[in-house]
C-alpha positions as a printed Julia matrix, in Angstrom:
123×3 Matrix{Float64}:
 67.1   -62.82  136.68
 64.1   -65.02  137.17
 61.16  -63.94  138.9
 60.47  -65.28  142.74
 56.75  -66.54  143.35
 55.8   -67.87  146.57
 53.15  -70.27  146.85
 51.23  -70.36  150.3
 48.96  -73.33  149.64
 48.79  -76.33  152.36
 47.78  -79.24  149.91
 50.9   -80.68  149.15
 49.6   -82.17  146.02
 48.15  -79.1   144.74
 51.78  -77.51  145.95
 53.82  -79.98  144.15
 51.74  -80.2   140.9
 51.19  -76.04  140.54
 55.28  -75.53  141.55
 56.31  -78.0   139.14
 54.3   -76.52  136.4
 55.31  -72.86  137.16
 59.2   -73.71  137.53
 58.56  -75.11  133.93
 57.93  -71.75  132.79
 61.11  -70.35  134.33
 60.1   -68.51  137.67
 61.79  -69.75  140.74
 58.83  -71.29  143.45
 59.07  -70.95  147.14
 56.37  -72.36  149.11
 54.61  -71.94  152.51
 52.23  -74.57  154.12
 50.34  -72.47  156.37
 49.21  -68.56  156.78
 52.21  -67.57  159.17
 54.8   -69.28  157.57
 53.21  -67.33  153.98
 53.78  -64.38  155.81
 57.32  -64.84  157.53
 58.81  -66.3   154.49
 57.44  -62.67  152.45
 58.7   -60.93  154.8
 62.29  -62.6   154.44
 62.0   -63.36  151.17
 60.69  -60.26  149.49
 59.04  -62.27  146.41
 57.8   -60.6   143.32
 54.08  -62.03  143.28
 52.35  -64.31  145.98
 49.76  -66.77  144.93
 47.63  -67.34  148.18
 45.86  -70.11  149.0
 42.83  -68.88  150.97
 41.84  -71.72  153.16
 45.02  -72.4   154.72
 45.82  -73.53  158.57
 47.32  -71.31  161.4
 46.27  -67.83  159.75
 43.51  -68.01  156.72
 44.52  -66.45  153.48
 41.74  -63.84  154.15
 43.93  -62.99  157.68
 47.43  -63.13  155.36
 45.93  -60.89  152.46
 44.92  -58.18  154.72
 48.03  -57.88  156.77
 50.55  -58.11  154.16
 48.96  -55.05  152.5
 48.6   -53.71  155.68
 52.76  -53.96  156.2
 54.42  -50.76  153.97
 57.36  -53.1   152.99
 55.32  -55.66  151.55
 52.37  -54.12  150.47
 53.67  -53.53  146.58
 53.85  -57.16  146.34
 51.11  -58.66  144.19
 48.94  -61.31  145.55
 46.22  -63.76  143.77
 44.1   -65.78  145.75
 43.81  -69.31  144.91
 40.82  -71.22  146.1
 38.53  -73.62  145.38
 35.33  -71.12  146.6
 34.1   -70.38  143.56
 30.89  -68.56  144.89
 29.43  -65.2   144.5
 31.06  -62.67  146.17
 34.06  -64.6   147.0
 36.23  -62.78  144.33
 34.68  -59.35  146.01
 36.01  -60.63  149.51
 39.42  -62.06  148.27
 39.63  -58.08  146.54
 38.58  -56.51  149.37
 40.99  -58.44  151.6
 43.57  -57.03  149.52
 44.36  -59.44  147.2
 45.08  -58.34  143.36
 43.47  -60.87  141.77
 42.08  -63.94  142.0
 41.88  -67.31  140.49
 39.8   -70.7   141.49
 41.09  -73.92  141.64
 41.78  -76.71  140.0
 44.17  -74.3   138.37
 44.23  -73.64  134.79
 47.68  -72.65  134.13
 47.1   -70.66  130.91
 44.8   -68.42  132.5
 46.99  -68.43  136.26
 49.75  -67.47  134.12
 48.38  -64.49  132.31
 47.07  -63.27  135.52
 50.45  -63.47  136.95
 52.12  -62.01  133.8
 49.67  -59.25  134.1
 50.85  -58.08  137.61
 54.53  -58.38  136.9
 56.52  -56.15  135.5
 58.36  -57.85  132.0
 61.68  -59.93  133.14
């Protein structure tokens, strides 16, 4: 069965271009526009990782980080922050919010992918 990722990113270029590429490699995309509807659509949708855009509208990704880990039924799901703050520290506070890992943007799918590979378990 293929894998479920859900992609909380409000750029809808950046949503199209990164869902495209991912369905490609056989995982099945979902995607969220804003913070809230990231978290209601995990919450319904139970996926198996969550890339998170961090700078999103309605609830940041810092906000949607901390209380999905915070929530017992979704807090084995693995998140990655995606975001174009590349700055010191940034990785530390994307961590800390409780994201798994993280990743900057533009993507480079190679690397995304073995990050997401890494925090799945093997199809």
């Amino acid at each position: 069965m293929p894998q479920t990722l859900l992609l909380i990113e409000d750029n809808e270029m950046n949503r199209d271009m990164l869902s495209r590429r991912l369905a490609r490699k056989g995982y099945v995309v979902e995607q969220a526009v804003d913070g809230q509807a990231g978290l209601d659509m995990t919450a319904a949708l139970k996926p198996d990782l969550v890339l998170l855009d961090m700078s999103l509208p309605v609830k940041d990704g810092w906000t949607v980080a901390a209380e999905l880990k915070a929530n017992e039924s979704l807090a084995d799901i693995p998140i990655i922050a995606l975001t174009a703050h590349a700055m010191d520290g940034d990785r530390q506070r994307a961590l800390e919010a409780g994201c798994d890992d993280y990743d900057t943007k533009p993507v480079d799918l190679k690397r995304l992918l073995g990050k997401i590979q890494a925090l799945l378990p093997a199809a």
